[in-house]
C-alpha distance (Angstrom), angle and dihedral (degrees) to the residues before:
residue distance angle dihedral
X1 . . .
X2 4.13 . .
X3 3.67 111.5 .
X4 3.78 122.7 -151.2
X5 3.51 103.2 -122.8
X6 3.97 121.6 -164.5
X7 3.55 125.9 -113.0
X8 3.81 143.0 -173.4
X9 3.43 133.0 -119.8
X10 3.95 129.4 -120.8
X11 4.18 90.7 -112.9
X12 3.96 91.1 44.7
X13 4.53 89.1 47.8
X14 3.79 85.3 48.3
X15 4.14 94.4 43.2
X16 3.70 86.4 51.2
X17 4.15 97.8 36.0
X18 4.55 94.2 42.7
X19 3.47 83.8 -114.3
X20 3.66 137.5 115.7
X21 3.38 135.1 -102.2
X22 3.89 101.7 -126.3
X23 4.38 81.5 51.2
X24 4.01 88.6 55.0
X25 3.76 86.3 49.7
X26 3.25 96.3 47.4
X27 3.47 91.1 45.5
X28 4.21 97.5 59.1
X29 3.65 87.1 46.8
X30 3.67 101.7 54.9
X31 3.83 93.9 35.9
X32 4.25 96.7 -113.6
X33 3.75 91.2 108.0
X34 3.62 101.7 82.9
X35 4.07 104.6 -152.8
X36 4.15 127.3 49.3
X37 3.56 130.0 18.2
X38 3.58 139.1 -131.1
X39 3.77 141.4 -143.3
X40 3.82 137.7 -168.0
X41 3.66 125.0 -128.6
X42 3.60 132.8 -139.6
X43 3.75 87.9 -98.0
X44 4.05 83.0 60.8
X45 3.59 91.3 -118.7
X46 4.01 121.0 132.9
X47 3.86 122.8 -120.7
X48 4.14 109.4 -164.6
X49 3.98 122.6 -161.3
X50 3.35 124.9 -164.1
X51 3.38 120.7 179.4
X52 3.76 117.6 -133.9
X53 3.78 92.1 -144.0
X54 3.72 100.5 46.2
X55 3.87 91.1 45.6
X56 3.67 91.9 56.7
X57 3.75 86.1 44.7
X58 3.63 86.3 57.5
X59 3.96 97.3 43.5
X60 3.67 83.4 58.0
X61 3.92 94.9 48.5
X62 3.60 101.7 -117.3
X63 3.67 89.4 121.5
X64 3.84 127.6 67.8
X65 3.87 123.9 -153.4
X66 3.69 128.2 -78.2
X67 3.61 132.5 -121.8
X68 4.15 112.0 -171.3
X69 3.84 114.9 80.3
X70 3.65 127.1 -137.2
């Protein structure tokens, strides 16, 4: 069974992180933001996920950076 699992936006990452929004964006499409992922849609707009879980993981320092972009 799929759970829905909760996530974080861009503005709340950056709130949390002192940085901005635009620089967490940024960040999941270049691959230097370490948690979440992103995707464009046929409209060319971005969608960003950031999972709740994995960001705290990485506020804590369990997780390392990232290196493939979206």
């Amino acid at each position: 069974m799929n759970q829905v699992k909760k996530v974080i936006s861009p503005r709340e990452a950056g709130r949390i992180l002192g940085r901005g929004t635009a620089t967490i964006e940024q960040g999941l499409r270049d691959g230097t933001f370490p948690v979440g992922t992103c995707f464009k849609t046929k409209s060319n707009r971005f969608v960003y996920i950031i999972p709740e879980d994995a960001f705290n993981r990485f506020l804590r320092g369990e997780i390392a950076g990232r290196t493939k972009p979206c």
